[in-house]
N, C-alpha and C positions, 0 to 999 in steps of 0.2 A: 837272299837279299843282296844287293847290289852295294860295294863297298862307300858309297857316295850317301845313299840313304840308309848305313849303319851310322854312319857319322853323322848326317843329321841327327837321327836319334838319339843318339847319345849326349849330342849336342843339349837336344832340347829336354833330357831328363834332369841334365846336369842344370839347364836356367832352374825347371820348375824344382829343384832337390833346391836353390839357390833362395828362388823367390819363399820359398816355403820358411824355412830359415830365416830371412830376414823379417818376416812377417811374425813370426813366433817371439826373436829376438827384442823387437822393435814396438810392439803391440802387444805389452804386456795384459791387459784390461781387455776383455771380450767386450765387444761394439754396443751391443747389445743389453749387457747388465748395463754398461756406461752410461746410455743414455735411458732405457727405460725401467730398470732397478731388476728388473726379472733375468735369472740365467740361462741361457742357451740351451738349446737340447746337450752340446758337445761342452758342457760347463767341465772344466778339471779335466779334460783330454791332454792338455798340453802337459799339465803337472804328472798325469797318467803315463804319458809318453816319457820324461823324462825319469819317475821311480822305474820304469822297464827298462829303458837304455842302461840303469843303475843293478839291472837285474832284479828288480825289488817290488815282485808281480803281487804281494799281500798290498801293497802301498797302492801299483796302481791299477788294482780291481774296487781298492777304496775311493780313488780321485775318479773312476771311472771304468764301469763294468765292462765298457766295450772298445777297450783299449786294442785290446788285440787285431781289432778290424782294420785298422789303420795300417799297421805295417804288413798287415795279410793284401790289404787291397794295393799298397803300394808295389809288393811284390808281381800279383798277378797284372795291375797296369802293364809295372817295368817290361814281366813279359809278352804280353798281348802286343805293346809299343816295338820291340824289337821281335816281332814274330817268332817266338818262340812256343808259343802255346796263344792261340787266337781262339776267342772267344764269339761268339754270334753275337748278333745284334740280340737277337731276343735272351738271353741267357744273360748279356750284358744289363739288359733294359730289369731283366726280374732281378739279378742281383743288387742292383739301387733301387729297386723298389723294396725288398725284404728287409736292404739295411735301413732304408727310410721308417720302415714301422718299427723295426729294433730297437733304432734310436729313439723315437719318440715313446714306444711303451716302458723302456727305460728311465725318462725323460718323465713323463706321467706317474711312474710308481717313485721316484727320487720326489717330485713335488707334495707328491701323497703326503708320502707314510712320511717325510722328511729325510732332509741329508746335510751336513754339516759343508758339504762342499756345493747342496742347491738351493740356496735360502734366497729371498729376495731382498732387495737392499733398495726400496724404493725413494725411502728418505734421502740417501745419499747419492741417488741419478740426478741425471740431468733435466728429466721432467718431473720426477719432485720436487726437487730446487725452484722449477719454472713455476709448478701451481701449490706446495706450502709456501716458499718464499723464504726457507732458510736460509 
């Protein structure tokens, strides 16, 4: 690779490692509970992410079973991004598809059986608010 589009790259890992970060920082409250009382598929990923950075993989297997995907898929991005290991399209395409049902059967068994970190909070959204009127 050409030293002009290593430098891009790097460039542009280092916005997106940036944009991420301040999004995490800055947007405490997922969009999602906020306005319709119900948690995300990726509910407690953030607090996940941060008990693992802490090294404290009991904590975040609790905030969230599928923590580990995260800094796995960031890595194989990073390399895929800087051609160090490229992956196919199709190989690409099934790996977001496997993790799309992971998360959601994850996602589905947390809503079930219940989870202290997936509870819904519809009174306190923003379209509770709109039709009880509290």
């Amino acid at each position: 690779m050409p030293d002009k589009t290593k430098k891009t790259a790097y460039v542009r890992i280092l916005i997106w490692i940036v944009c991420i970060a301040a999004v995490l920082f800055y947007f405490y409250r997922c969009p999602m509970e906020y306005f319709l009382g119900i948690p995300c598929p990726g509910c407690g990923m953030s607090r996940a992410l941060l008990a693992f950075v802490h090294l404290d993989f009991i904590k975040a297997f609790y905030f969230h079973p599928l923590f580990w995907l995260v800094p796995a898929a960031a890595v194989l991005w990073i390399l895929d991004r800087l051609h160090i290991f490229i992956f196919s399209k199709k190989i690409r395409q099934r790996l977001l598809l496997w993790t799309g049902i992971l998360f959601l059967l994850v996602y589905a068994i947390r809503l079930l059986f219940g989870s202290p970190v997936t509870h819904p909070h519809f009174r306190q959204s923003v379209l509770g608010h709109l039709f009880l009127g509290d």
